[in-house]
C-alpha positions, 0 to 999 in steps of 0.5 A: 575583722572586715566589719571592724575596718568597715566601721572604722571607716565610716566613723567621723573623722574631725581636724583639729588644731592647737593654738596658744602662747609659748610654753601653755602646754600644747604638745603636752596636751596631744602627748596626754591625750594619746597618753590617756585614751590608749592611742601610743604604741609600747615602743613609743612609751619606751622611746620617750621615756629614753628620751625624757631621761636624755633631756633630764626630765623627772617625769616622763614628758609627753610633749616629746610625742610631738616635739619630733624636730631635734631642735624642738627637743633641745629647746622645748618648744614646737618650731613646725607642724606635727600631725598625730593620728589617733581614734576612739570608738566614737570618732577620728582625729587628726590633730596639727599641733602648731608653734605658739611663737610669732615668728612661725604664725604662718605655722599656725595658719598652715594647720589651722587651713583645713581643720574643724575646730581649734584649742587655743591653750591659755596658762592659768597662771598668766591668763589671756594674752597678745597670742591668746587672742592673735590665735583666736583672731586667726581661728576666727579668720579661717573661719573655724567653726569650734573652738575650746578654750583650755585653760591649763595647769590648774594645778598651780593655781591650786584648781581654783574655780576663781581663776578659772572664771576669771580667764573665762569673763576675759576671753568672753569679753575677747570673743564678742569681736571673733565670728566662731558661733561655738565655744567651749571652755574647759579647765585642764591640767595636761601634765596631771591629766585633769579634764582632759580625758577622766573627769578631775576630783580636783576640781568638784566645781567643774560640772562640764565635760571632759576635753576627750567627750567634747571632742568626740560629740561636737557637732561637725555635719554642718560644718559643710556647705550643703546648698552650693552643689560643686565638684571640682574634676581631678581626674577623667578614668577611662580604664581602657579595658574590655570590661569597661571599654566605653566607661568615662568617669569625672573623679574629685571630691564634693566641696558642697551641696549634695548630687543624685543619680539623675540631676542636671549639672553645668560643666564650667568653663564650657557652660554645657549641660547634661545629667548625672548618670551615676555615681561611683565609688570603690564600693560601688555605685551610690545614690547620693555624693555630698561634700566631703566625699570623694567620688566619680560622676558618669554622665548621661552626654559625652561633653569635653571635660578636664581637670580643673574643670567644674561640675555645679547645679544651675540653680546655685552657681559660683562667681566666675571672674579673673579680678578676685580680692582676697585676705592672704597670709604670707608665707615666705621670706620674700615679700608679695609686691605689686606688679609680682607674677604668681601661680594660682591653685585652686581646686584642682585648677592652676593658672597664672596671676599679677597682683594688682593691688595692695589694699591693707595690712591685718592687725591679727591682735585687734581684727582691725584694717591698716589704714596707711598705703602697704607697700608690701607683705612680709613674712606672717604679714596677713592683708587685702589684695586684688589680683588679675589671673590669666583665666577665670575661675570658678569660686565662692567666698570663703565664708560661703565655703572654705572649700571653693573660697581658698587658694594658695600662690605659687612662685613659678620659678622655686615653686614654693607655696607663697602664700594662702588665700581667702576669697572675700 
């Protein structure tokens, strides 16, 4: 039992998100899925069912599995995020099944922020639209790294190999302006469970793989950075205890590049130098940390460190400044504006900040840059701004790393979270 729960914890861990207009079958999908793979309990079988007949659905609807909201349920469509935990002997999963409907791309955005790879949905029967590629265009702005195109309910396209390929050319003409380097392309029927986790005998054409092994074998190590070596300090233990009397550890999660017993790192703000002494976790002491483990340094000289603080190597440190330009998504209903004062989170840091300047407005869509003077940013509007913080940060780009290249603004006095930023 001990070795199986070792296992299970050593596994990858791989999140994804779904994507797609209104009605393509999103939380159909995940529902079939955990449906087909085994991963839902007896009581949750007998919940939905009870639930299918309530809304009077012929068949059992698996979208319920996600649809939690009542409002979801009544309406049939997804209004939040809903995360779903699921595994297989090869690898686990957290999955954030997202609304496809305009209003809620700050939704999207939120279970897009820390995923791995998209499935953007696309009904065979209406092929590429405006949210297919608004989608897309925003996997490509958070720069996910995979995605796959599922091309649903071929079944009422009579699983025809010419539809499939249609969609498939129309996308591809799409993807040349997007910046995901892999992409998959599977066709699928998530209320019949072709190709999504068996092989179809509808569809003979089809020589690819299921969606289930695509998920399971896509290729996810480098999806980190490994050469920028950042530890963002979230908590200094000192256990006080006889045992461990003189014991300091620096607790936090490795955001990039890999650290070893012995190496010199520099402690920013302060810019001191000394050398690891060890490197700890739950289990025990270990020879080398990379992202995206969690772990506590010990360090050979004490030197005054905090939260918020930064332990880098001094070959490749990150930019340090308090003038940071970047793309934002808004998230709520009271527009971002010049001159408006927000708190700033990043990493395990938070200072204050004026936005001193609007540069542009985003057309998701197109990829393309407003040319016109933004007064503001509304709701779901996504654009260029520069902002001046109280005290600098330490930061990459977020195309160098999502990790350390990512904050998010807080409204100081509802301390709601505003806004979710890219570093450019």
């Amino acid at each position: 039992m001990i070795n199986e729960s070792s296992q299970y914890l050593a596994m990858d861990l791989l999140r994804l998100t779904t994507a797609g207009s209104v009605d393509d079958g999103k939380s159909t999908l995940i529902g079939r899925l955990l449906y087909d793979s085994k991963s839902i309990f007896e009581d949750q079988l007998e919940s939905i069912q009870k639930s299918s007949q309530q809304y009077g659905n012929e068949h059992i609807n698996l979208a319920l599995l996600t649809d939690g909201l009542r409002a979801e349920r009544e309406q049939g469509i997804t209004i939040d995020v809903a995360y779903r935990y699921f595994a297989t002997p090869k690898r686990k999963f957290i999955i954030a099944d997202t609304p496809g409907h305009i209003q809620y791309t700050r939704n999207m955005v939120t279970g897009a922020s820390t995923a791995n790879l998209a499935m953007v949905l696309v009904d065979a029967r209406n092929g590429v639209n405006e949210q297919t590629r608004r989608h897309a265009s925003i996997s490509s702005l958070l720069r996910l790294p995979h995605l796959i195109l599922c091309i649903n309910k071929m079944d009422l396209v009579n699983y025809e190999e010419q539809a499939f390929e249609k969609i498939k050319k129309e996308f591809e003409d799409f993807a040349d302006r997007l910046d995901i380097p892999d992409i998959h392309y599977i066709p699928i029927s998530a209320f019949y469970g072709d190709n999504v986790v068996d092989k179809s005998k509808n569809m003979p054409w089809y020589r690819g793989n299921t969606l289930l092994h695509t998920l399971e074998n896509v290729h996810i190590s480098n999806d980190y950075n490994h050469n920028d070596s950042r530890l963002a300090i979230q908590y200094v233990i000192r256990p006080h205890s006889h045992e461990y009397h003189d014991y300091r550890g620096y607790a936090g999660r490795v955001s990039g590049g890999i650290f070893h017993p012995g190496d010199e790192v520099i402690a920013l703000p302060s810019g001191l130098s000394t050398q690891i002494k060890s490197i700890d976790t739950m289990s025990g002491s270990i020879d080398e940390a990379f992202a995206p483990m969690c772990v506590t340094l010990t360090l050979e000289d004490d030197i005054d460190i905090s939260r918020g603080d930064m332990l880098v190597k001094p070959a490749r440190q990150p930019q340090i400044s308090q003038d940071i330009e970047l793309t934002v998504c808004w998230l709520n209903e009271t527009p971002l504006v010049l001159g408006a004062k927000y708190i700033v989170k990043h990493t395990t840091r938070e200072v204050r900040c004026i936005v001193k300047e609007i540069q542009s407005k985003l057309n998701v869509t197109s990829l393309n840059q407003s040319k016109d003077k933004v007064a503001n940013l509304e709701l779901n509007d996504i654009g260029k701004i520069k902002i001046r913080t109280a005290n600098p940060l330490f930061f990459d780009s977020y195309h160098s790393n999502r990790e350390t290249g990512s904050l998010i603004l807080i409204n100081e006095f509802t301390n709601e979270t505003v806004g979710a930023g890219m570093i450019v």
